[in-house]
N, C-alpha and C positions, 0 to 999 in steps of 0.2 A: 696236353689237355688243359684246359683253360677250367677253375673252380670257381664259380660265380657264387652269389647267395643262396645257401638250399643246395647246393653241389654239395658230392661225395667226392674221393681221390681213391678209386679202385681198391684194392684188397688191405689200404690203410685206414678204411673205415668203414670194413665189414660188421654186419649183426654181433655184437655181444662183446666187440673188441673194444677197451677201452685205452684212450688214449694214454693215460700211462703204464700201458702194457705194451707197447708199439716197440719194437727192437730197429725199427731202423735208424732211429738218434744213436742207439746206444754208442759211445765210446767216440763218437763223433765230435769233430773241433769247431764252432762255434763261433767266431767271433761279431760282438754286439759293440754298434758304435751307436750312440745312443744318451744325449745331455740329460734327460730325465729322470732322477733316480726313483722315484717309483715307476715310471715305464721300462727301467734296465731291472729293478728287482723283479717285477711283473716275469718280463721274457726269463730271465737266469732262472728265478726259482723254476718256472711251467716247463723249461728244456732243459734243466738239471734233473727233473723226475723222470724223463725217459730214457736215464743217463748219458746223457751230453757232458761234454763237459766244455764250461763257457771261460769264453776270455772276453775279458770289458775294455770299455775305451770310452769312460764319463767324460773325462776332459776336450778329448779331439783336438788337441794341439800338436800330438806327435804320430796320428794314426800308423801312418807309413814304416816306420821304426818297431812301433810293439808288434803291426802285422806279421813282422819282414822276424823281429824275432822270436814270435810265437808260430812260426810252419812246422807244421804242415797245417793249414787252417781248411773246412771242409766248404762250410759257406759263411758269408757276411751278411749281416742282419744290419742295415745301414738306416738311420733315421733322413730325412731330408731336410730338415730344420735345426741347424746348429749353432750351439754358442761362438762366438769369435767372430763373426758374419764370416760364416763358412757353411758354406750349403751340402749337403749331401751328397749333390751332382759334381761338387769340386773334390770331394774325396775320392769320389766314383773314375773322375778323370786320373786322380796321381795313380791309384789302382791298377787302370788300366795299361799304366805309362810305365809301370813297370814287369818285365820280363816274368819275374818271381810269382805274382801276385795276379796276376791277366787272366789265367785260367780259371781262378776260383768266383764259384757262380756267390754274385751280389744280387738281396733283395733287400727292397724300401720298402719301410714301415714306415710309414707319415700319417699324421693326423691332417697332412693337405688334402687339398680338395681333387679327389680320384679324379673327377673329370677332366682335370687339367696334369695331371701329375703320371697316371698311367700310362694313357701315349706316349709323352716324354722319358718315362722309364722304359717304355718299348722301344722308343727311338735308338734313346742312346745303348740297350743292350745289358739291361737286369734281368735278371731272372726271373723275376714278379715282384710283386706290389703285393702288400697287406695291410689294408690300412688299419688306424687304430679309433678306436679300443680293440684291443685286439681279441677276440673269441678263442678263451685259453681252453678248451677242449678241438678247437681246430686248427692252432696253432703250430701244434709238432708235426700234425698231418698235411701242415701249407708246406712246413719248412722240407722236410723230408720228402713231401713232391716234388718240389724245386730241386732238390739235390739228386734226386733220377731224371731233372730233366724236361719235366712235364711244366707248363706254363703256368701260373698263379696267377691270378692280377682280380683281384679280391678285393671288396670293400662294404659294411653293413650298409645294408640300402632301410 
C-alpha cells in the first residue's frame, strides 16, 4: 500500500487509536542515521514513545560497524544528505553489500525534493520515503507500515 497525503495505513490508524498507543514499535530496534540533531532528537524522542528502542548514528563516519554491532536491527531510518560528502544512497549501497545487513528494510527521510528523490529510492530498493518535516503523529504509523511491508513513499504536499 502506498500512503500519500490524507492516507490512512489500515488498522494503525483506526478511529480513537492514538499514536502513542500503537504496539507495533514496541520493543522494536530502530536504527536512525541522521546529521541533524534536532531531526535525530525529533525521530528518537516520537519512536521512543511507542517504545522503540532507538540506536543513533549522528556522525555517519563508521555506519557499517555500529549497524553490524548493534543487530538484530528492525528497520533503518536513513537521511539522504550527509556530513562528510557522503550521501545516503552511499550508505544505502555498503548496506546492501553486506550479507548481515541486506535484509533489513531501509527508509529515507530527506528534506530533498520527493520528486526527484522517490523514484530513486524505488529504484534503488528502500522501503519508502518520508520526507521531512516529518508529521509526528504519522510517523510511528509510516515506520511500522514499512516494517509489515506495505509501501510509504510520502511527502507534505
Amino acid at each position: 500500500m502506498t500512503l500519500n497525503a490524507g492516507n490512512s495505513v489500515g488498522d494503525l490508524a483506526r478511529p480513537g487509536k492514538r499514536w502513542t498507543d500503537m504496539d507495533e514499535l514496541r520493543g522494536k530496534r530502530i536504527f536512525i542515521v541522521e546529521d541533524d540533531v534536532v531531526n535525530m532528537a525529533v525521530f528518537a524522542v516520537t519512536l521512543r514513545q511507542t517504545g522503540a528502542t532507538i540506536i543513533q548514528d549522528a556522525w555517519n563516519a563508521n555506519t557499517i560497524n555500529i549497524l553490524v554491532q548493534n543487530l538484530p536491527i528492525d528497520v533503518i531510518l536513513l537521511d539522504l544528505m550527509l556530513r562528510f560528502k557522503t550521501s545516503g544512497y552511499d550508505i544505502f549501497d555498503k548496506i546492501q553489500a553486506d550479507p548481515k545487513l541486506k535484509e533489513i528494510p531501509i527508509i529515507a527521510v530527506s528534506a530533498s525534493d520527493p520528486e526527484i528523490e522517490i523514484p530513486k529510492a524505488k529504484d534503488k530498493g528502500f522501503a519508502g520515503f518520508i520526507g521531512k518535516p516529518i508529521e509526528v503523529y504519522k510517523f510511528p504509523i509510516q515506520i511500522a507500515a514499512c516494517m509489515k511491508g506495505e509501501k510509504v513513499w510520502y511527502a507534505q504536499t
